[in-house]
NUTOR-146330 format. One record per residue (C-alpha): x, z, y; residue in three letters. Coordinates in Angstrom, 2 decimals. Example, Ala and Ser with C-alpha at 12.3 -4.5 7.8 and 13.67 -1.06 7.14 Angstrom:
2
SITE        c1        c3        c2   rest
SITE     12.30      7.80     -4.50    ala
SITE     13.67      7.14     -1.06    ser
END
This chain:
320
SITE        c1        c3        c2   rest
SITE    -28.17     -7.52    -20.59    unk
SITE    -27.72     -6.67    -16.72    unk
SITE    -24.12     -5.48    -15.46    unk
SITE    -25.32     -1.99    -15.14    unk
SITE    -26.15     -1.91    -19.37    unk
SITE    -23.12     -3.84    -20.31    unk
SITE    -20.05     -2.70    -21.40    unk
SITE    -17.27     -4.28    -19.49    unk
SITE    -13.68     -4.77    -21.57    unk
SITE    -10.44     -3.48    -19.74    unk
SITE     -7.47     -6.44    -19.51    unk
SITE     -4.74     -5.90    -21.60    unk
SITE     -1.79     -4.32    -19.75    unk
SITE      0.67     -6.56    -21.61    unk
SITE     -0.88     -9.84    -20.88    unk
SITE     -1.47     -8.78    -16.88    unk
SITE      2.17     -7.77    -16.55    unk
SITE      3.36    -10.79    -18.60    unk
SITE      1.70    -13.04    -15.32    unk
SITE      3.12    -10.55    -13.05    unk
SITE      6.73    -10.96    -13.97    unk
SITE      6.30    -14.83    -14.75    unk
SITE      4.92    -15.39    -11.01    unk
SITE      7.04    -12.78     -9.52    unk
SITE     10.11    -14.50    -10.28    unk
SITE      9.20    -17.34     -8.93    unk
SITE      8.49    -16.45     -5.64    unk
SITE      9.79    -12.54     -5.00    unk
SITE     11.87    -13.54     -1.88    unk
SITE      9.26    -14.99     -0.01    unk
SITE      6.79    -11.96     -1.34    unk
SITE      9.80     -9.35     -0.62    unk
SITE     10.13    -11.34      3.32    unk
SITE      6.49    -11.10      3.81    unk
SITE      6.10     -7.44      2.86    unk
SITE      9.34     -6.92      5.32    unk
SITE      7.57     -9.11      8.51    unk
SITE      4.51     -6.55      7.98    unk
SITE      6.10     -2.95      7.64    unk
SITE      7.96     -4.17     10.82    unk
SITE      4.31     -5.08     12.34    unk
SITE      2.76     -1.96     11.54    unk
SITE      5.71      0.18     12.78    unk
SITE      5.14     -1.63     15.93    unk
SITE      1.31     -1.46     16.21    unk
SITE      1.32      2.01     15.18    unk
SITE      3.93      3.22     18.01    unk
SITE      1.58      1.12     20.17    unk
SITE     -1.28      3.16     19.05    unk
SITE      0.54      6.46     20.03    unk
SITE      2.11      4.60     23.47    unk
SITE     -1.06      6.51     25.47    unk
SITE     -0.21      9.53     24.53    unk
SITE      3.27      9.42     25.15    unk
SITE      2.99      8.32     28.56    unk
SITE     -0.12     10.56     29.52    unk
SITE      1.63     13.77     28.30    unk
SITE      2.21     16.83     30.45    unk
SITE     -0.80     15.01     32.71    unk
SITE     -3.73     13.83     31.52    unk
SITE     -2.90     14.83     27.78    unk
SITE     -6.55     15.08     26.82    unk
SITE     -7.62     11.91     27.49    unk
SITE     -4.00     10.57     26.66    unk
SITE     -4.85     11.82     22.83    unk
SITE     -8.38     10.49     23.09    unk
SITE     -7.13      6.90     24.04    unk
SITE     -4.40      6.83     21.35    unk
SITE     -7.04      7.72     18.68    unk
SITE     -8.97      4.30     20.16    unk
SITE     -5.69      2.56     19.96    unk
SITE     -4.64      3.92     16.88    unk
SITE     -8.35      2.66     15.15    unk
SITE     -7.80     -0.94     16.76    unk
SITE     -3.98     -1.20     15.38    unk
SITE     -5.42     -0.39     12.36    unk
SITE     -8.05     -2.85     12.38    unk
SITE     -5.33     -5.52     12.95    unk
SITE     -3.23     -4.28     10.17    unk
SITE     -5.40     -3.78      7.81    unk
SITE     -6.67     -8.22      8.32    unk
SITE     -2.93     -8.41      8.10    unk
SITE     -3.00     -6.86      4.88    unk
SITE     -5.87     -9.26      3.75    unk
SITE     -3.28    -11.83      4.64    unk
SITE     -0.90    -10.33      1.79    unk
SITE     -3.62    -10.10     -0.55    unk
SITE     -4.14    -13.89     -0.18    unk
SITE     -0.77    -14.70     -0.64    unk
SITE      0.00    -12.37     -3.41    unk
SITE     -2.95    -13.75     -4.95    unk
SITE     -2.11    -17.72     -4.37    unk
SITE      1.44    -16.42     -6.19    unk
SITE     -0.52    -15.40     -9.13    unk
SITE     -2.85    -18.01     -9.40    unk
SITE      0.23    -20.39     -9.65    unk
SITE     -1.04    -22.35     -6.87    unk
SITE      2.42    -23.73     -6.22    unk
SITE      4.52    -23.35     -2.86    unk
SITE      3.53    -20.59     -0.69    unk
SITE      2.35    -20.83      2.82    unk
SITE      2.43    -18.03      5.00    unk
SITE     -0.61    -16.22      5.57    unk
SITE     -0.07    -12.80      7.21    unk
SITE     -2.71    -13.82      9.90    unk
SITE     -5.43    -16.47      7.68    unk
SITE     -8.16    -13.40      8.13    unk
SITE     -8.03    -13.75     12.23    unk
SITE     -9.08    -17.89     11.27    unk
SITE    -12.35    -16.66      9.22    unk
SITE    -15.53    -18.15     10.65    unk
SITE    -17.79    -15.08      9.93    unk
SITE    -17.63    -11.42     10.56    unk
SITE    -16.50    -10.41      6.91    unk
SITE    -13.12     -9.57      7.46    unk
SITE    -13.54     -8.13     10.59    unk
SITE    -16.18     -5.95      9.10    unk
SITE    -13.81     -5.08      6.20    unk
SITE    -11.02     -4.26      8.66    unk
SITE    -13.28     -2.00     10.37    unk
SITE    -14.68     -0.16      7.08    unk
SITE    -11.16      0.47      6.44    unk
SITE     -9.28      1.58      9.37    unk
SITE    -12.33      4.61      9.33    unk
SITE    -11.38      5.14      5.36    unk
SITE     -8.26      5.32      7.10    unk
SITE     -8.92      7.38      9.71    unk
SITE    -11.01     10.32      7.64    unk
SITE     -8.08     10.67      5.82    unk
SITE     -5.85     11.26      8.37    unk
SITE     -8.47     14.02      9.58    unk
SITE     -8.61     15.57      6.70    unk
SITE     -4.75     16.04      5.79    unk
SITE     -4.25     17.12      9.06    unk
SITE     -7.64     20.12      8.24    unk
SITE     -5.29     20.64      4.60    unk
SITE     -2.10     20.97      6.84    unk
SITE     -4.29     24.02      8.92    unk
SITE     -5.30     25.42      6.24    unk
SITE     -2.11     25.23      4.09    unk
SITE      0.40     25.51      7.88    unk
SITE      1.66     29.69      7.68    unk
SITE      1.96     30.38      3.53    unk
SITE      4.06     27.10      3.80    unk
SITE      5.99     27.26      6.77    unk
SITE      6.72     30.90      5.03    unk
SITE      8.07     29.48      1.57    unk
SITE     10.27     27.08      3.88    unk
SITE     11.43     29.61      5.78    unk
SITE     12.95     31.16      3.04    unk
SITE     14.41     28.61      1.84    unk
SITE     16.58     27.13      5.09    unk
SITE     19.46     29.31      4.70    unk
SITE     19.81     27.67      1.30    unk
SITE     19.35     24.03      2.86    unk
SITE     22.00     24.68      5.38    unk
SITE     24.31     26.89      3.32    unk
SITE     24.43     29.74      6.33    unk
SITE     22.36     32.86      6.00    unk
SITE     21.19     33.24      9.87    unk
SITE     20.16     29.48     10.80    unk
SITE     19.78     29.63     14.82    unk
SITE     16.32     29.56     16.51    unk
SITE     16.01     25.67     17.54    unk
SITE     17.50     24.43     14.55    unk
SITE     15.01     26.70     12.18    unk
SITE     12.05     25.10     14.48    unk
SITE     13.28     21.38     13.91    unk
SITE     13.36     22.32     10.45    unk
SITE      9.73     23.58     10.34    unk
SITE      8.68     20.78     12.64    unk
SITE     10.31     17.96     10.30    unk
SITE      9.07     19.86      7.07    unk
SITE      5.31     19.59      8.77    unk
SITE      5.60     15.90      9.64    unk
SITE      6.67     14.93      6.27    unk
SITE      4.19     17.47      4.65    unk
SITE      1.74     15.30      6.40    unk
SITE      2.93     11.94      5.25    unk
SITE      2.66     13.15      1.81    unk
SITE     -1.08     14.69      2.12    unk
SITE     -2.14     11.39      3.63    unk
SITE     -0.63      8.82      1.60    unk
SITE     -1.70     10.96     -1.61    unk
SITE     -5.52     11.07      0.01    unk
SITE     -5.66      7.75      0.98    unk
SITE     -4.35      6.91     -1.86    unk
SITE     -6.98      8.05     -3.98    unk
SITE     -9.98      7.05     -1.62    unk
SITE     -8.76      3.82     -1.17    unk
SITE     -8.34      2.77     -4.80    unk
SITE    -12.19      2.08     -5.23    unk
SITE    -12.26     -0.43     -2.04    unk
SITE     -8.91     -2.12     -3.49    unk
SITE    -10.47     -5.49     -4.45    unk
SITE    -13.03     -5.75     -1.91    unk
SITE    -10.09     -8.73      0.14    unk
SITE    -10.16    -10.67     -3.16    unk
SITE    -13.49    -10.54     -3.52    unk
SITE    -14.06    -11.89     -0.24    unk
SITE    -11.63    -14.57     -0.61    unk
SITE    -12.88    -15.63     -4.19    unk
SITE    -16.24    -16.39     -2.78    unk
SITE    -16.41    -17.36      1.03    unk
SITE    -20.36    -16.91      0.46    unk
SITE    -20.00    -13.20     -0.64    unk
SITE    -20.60    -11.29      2.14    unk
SITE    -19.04     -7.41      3.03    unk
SITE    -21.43     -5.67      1.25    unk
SITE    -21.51     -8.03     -1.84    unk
SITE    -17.61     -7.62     -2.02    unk
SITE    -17.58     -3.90     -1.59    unk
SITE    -20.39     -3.69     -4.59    unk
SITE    -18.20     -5.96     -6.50    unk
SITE    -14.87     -3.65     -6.39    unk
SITE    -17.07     -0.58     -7.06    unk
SITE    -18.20     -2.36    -10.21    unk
SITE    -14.55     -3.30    -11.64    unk
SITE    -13.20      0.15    -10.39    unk
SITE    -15.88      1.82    -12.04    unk
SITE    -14.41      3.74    -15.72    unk
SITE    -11.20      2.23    -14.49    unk
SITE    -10.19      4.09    -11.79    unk
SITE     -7.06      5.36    -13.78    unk
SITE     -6.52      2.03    -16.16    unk
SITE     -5.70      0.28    -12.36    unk
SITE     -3.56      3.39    -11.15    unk
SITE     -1.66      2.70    -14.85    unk
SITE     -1.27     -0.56    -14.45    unk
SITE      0.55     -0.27    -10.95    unk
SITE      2.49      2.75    -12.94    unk
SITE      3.29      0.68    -15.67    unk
SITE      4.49     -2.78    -13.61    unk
SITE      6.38     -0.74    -11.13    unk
SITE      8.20      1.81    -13.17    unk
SITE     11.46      0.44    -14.04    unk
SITE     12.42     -0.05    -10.40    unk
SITE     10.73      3.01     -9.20    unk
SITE     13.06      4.73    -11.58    unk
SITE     16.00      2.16    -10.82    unk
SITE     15.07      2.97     -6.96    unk
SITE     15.54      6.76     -7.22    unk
SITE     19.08      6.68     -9.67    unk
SITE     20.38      3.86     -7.04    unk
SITE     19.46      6.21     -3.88    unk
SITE     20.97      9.42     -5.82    unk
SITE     23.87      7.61     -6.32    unk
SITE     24.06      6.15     -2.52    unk
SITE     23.58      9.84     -1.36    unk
SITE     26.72     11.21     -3.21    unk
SITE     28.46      8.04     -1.97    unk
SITE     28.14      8.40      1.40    unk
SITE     30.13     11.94      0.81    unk
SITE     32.93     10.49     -0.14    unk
SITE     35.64     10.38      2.20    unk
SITE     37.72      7.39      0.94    unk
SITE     37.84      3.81      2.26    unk
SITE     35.69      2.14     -0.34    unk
SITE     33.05      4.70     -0.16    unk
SITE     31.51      2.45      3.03    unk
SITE     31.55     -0.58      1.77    unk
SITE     29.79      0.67     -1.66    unk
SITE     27.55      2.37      0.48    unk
SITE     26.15     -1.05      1.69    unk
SITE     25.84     -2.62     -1.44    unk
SITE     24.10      0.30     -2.50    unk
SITE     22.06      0.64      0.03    unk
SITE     21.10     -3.02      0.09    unk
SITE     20.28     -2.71     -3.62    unk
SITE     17.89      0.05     -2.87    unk
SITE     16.43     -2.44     -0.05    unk
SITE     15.41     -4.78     -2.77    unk
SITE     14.46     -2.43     -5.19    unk
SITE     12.24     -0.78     -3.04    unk
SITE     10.55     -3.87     -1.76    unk
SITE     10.08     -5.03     -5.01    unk
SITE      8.23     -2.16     -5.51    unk
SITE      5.86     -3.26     -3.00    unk
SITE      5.52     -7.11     -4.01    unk
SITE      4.55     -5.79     -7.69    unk
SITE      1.69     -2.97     -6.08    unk
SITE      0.35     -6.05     -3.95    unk
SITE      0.09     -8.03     -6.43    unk
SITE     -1.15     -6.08     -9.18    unk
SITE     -4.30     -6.29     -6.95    unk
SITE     -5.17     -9.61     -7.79    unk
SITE     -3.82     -9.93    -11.28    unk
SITE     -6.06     -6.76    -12.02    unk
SITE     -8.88     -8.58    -10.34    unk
SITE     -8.92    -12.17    -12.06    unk
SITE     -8.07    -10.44    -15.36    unk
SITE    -11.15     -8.04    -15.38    unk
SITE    -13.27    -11.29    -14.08    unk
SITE    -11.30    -13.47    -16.63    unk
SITE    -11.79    -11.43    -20.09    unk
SITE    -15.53    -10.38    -19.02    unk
SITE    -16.83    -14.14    -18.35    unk
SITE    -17.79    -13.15    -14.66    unk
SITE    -16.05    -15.91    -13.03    unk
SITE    -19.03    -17.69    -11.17    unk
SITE    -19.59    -21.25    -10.19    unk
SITE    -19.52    -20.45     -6.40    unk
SITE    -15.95    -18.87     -6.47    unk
SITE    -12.65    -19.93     -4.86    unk
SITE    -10.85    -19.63     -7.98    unk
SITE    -11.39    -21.97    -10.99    unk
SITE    -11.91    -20.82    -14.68    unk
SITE     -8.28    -22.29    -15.67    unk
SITE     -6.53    -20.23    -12.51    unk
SITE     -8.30    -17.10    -13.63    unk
SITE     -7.55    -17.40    -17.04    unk
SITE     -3.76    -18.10    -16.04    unk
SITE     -3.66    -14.85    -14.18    unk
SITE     -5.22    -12.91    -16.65    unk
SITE     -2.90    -14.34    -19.42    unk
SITE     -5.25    -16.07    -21.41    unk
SITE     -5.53    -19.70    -22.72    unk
SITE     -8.20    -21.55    -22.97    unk
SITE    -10.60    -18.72    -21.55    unk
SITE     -9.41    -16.86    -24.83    unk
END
């Protein structure tokens, strides 16, 4: 029976998340330090990417936006083999293939073009996205900035907000509107392209092409059994995450002496929560991946992973 005819089984969210805790709490501090070193990167490389048109505004602002959308698409190139980098160490946490070694940068040391090609593929999933929130955000700009409008004198608790405050209102409600539109797009695009990095670093024959097939086939008729698996690992913090901030936010009220040292500790337990977060979506990827592979038999001869790893990952013994 080829792969197109055959009915493919879905892994077991209890098993997968049974591996995922297991591994996690073995090695969450180096995940969670990771995760940290490349937010702080991609702040950095996106700024860099907006750097022309910052300094070629007022003069040349044209060609200043022009050359930040070139700079933009390179960061992003960069970040995203960064993000390969996590994948592979996410994964090597999973596989229980003892100590860690750092790997943020292991895709700039690949021989071939793969990663570089995946990079590439990316950054313009990435960069259609951010085209079309910002077409939704034209579309959607006046009946929303309306609704808002109405409701400032209600944010600021004065009934006749002045002119430039109003517009740094609208301004900040825009930007973050954005933010939202994009990561919810991207979001969704990006989830059928999601194992395409372990793909490529299961086989080091497979080339782009072969790995982007490959994710198509174990996204496709599980597009939402993924998305519920990331629900389902991450919930408990998400929700631990949002009482902790809540709780932080009527802190920082307060207008006692303790209130700023509870602040900190509250605010450093939102830190981890929130980064745990993270470590648990990253990983998810691969423990996703070598379950699907695991509990379908597809785990070939010419892979980087061995039968017992998969199996491990998945939650199985013994191939069972």
């Amino acid at each position: 029976m080829s792969r197109k005819q055959r009915k493919f089984k879905r892994p077991e969210y209890s098993r997968m998340y049974a591996v995922l805790k297991a591994r996690l709490a073995e090695h969450i501090w180096k995940l969670i330090l990771t995760i940290f070193l490349f937010n702080v990167l991609i702040s950095f490389l996106i700024t860099t990417g907006l750097f022309p048109a910052m300094i070629l505004n007022g003069r040349l602002l044209y060609a200043g936006y022009a050359l930040s959308a070139v700079f933009t698409f390179l960061m992003l190139t960069v970040i995203f083999s960064v993000a390969c980098g996590i994948i592979s160490q996410c994964t090597d946490a999973m596989l229980g293939r003892g100590s860690l070694r750092p790997r943020l940068f292991s895709a700039f040391s690949e021989s071939s073009d793969r990663m570089f090609r995946a990079s590439v593929f990316f950054s313009a999933v990435a960069s259609a996205v951010a085209v079309i929130s910002a077409a939704v955000i034209f579309f959607f700009k006046e009946p929303a900035l309306a609704e808002f409008s109405r409701m400032i004198p209600a944010i600021l608790g004065s009934e006749s907000p002045d002119e430039e405050t109003a517009a740094a209102l609208k301004s900040l409600f825009l930007a973050f509107s954005y933010c939202i539109v994009f990561l919810a797009v991207f979001a969704f695009s990006f989830v059928p392209f999601i194992f395409v990095w372990n793909a490529l670093l299961e086989d080091r024959k497979l080339r782009f092409s072969g790995a982007l097939k490959k994710s198509l086939l174990i996204v496709r008729g599980r597009y939402f059994h993924y998305i519920g698996f990331v629900i389902f690992s991450c919930m408990k913090n998400i929700l631990m995450l949002a009482a902790v901030s809540a709780f932080h936010f009527a802190v920082s009220q307060w207008n006692r002496g303790a209130a700023g040292f509870a602040s900190v500790v509250l605010g450093f337990f939102a830190f981890m929560q929130y980064y745990t977060v993270l470590s648990k979506m990253y990983c998810c990827v691969p423990v996703y991946y070598f379950s699907f592979l695991s509990v379908n038999g597809l785990i070939g001869t010419g892979g980087n992973a061995s039968r017992e790893e998969a199996d491990s990952a998945a939650g199985q013994e013994n191939g069972g």
